[in-house]
N, C-alpha and C positions, 0 to 999 in steps of 0.2 A: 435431511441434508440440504444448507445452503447450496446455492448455483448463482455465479456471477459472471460477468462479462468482462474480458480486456483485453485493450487498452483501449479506451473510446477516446483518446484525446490527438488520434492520429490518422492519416490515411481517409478514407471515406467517411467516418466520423464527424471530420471539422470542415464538412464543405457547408455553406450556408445555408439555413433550414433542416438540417440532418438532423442537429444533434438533441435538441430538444421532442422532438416526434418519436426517436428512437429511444430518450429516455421514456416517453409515456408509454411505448410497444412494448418495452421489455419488463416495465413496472406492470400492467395488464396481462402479461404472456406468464408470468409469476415467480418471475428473477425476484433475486433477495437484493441485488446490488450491482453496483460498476464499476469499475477502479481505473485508473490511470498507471502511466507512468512518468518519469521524470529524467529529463535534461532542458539543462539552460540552450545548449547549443552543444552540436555532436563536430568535433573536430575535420576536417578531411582528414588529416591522418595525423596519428596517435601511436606512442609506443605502449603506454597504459593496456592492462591484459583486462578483457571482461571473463568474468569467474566463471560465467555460466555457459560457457560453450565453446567446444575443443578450438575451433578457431582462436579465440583471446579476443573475437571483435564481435560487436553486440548487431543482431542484425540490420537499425536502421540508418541509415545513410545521414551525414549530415547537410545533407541537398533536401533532405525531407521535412516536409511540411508535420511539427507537431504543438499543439498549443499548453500554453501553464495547465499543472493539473487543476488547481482550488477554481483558475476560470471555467474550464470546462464543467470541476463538477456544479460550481452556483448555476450555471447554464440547466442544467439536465435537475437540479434543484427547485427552479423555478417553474417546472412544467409536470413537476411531480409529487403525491404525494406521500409513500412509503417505502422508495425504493432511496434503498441504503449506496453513501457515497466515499467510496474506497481510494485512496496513494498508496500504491503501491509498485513503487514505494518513492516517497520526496527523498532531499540529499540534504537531510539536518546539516550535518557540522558545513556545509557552502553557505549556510541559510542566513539571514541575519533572523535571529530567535525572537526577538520582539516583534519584529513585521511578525514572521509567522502565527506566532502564538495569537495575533490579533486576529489575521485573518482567519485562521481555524475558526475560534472562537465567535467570529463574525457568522460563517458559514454554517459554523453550530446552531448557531441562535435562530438564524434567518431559516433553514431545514426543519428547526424543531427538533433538532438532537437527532444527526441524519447520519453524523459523518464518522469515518474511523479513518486516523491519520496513520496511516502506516509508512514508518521514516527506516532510512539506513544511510550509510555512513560514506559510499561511494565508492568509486574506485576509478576513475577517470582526473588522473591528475590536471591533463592539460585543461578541463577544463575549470578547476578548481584555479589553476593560470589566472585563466580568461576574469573571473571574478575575483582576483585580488584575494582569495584567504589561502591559509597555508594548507596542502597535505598533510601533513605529519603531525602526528597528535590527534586526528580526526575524531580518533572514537573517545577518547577523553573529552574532549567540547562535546560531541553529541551527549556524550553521558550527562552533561552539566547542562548540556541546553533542556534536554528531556525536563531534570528537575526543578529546573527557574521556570519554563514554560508551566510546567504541573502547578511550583506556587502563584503565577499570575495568573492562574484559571480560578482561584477560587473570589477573588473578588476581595480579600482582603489587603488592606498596606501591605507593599510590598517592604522587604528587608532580606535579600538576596545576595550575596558577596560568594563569589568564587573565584576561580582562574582566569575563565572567558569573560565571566557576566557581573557585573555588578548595578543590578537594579536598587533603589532604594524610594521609599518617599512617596510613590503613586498607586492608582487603581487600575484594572484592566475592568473595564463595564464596557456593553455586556457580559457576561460572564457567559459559558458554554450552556446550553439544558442539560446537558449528561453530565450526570456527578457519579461520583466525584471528578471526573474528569472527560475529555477524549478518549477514548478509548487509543490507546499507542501500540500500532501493532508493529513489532520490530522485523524488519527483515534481513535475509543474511543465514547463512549457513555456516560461517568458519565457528571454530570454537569461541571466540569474542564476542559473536552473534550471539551467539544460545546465551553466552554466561548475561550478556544484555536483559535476551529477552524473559530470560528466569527473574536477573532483579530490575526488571524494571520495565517491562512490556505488559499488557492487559492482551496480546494476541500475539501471534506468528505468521512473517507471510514467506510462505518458503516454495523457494524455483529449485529444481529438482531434476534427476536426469530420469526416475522410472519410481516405480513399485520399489523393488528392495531396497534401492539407494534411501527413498522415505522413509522407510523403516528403520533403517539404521540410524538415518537423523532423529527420529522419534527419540531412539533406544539413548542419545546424546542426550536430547533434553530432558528426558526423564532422569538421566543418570545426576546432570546440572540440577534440576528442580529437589533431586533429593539432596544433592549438597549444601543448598542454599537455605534449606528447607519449605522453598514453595511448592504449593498442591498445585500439580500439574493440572489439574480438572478447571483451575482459575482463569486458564491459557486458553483462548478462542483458537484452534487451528485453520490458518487457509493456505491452500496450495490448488498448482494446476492439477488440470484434469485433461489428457487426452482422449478425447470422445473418439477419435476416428479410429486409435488404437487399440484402445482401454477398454471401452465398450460400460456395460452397465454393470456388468461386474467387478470392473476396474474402480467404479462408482463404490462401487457396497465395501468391497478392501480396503479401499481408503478410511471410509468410514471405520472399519475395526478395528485399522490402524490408528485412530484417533483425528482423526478431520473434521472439522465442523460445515467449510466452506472449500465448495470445490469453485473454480476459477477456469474457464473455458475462452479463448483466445478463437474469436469467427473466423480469422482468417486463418488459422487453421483444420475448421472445420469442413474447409473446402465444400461448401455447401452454395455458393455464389455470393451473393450481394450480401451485407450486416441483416437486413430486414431478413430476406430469407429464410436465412441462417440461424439466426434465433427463432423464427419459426418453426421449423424445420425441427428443430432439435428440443423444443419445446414438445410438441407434438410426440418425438420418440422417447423421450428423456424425462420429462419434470416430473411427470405423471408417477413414474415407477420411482423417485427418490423420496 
């Protein structure tokens, strides 16, 4: 079983000197990865519902200090040499897809084929506002962006024509190390999600309320992956893991339930400090997965 850390791109993470030392501790301590998360800017107040928590409000404050995911992860890139660099998840359809698709592709290059872009589609209108693109229609442009990105990763002329994007004429060099492509790990649980990440995801990064709720999302995408005709086994799973709850059997379940990567969040490990913490639970945990 994978073991990753998040969100290091906020809080204690981005005070200066942290974030690169803490990348080398947890690549040393024999974390697989570290993921981020994503907003441009969190609203003071918002009528927009966050999906993931009976409130409708996500828990951090837009008073709060959190930096770009791709900076943070080139940061913890640069100080390290095999520990895997996770979004989870960017806000594709906000995105302008050509920056993106560069920068990925940059940070691919530069990492030595480090990174997995894990993207979703959003749900905070106001801030969709803030940046000038439309809400509506979201997950149709993400779908379009995915595939225009996908063909400027391979390095060939571009001849791309769709609804959002219309590339023609040029090269994206570098190209990524990982081919065929980024790995695109889609996030999102509604039904749109899954139909996504069946046609057109390389992984899944799924927030979840427990154990059975998982399962039952499982039983979704496998029901999707037979429709579509993809082999679910193709599909990288990651999803959180409450350590403090869960315990190490909560570890092994997950696993039978089809997880690849579990995903551990320090400040909920109420263990103290990040260093700690990963220590900490290194020592009781890695060992047995």
């Amino acid at each position: 079983m994978k073991v990753g850390i998040v969100p290091i791109n906020s809080a204690a993470f981005i005070k200066p000197g942290v974030l690169g030392s803490f990348g080398r501790l947890v690549e040393e301590l024999g974390y697989e990865s570290v993921w981020t998360f994503e907003h441009v800017i969190l609203p003071a107040a918002y009528d927009s519902v966050y999906p993931y928590s009976p409130t409708g409000k996500i828990a951090v404050a837009g008073s709060d200090s959190f930096v770009d995911p791709l900076i943070a992860l080139t940061w913890i890139a640069a100080t390290t040499t095999t520990l895997r660099l996770g979004t989870g998840v960017n806000i594709l359809p906000q995105a302008n897809p050509l920056y993106l698709a560069k920068q990925a592709a940059s940070l691919d290059h530069l990492s030595n084929g480090r990174l997995m872009l894990g993207l979703g589609i959003g749900w905070l209108k106001e801030e969709f506002d803030a940046l000038g693109v439309p809400f509506e229609r979201r997950g149709a442009r993400a779908d379009e962006y995915i595939d225009a990105m996908t063909a400027a990763w391979t390095g060939e002329l571009m001849n791309f024509t769709g609804e959002f994007v219309d590339w023609r004429g040029w090269q994206m060099q570098p190209t990524p190390v990982q081919k065929p492509r980024i790995p695109i790990v889609i996030g999102g649980t509604t039904p749109p999600a899954i139909r996504r990440v069946a046609a057109r995801g390389d992984g899944w990064y799924v927030i979840h309320k427990d154990l059975d709720q998982f399962r039952d999302l499982m039983a979704q995408l496998r029901a999707e992956c037979d429709r579509q005709g993809r082999d679910i086994r193709e599909l990288e799973i990651t999803a959180y893991w409450n350590y403090g709850r869960e315990g190490l059997d909560g570890a092994k379940a997950y696993e039978d339930a089809g997880v690849d990567r579990l995903l551990v969040s320090v400040a909920a490990l109420r263990m103290g400090d990040p260093e700690t913490a990963v220590r900490r639970l290194a020592d009781e945990a890695l060992a047995e997965l």
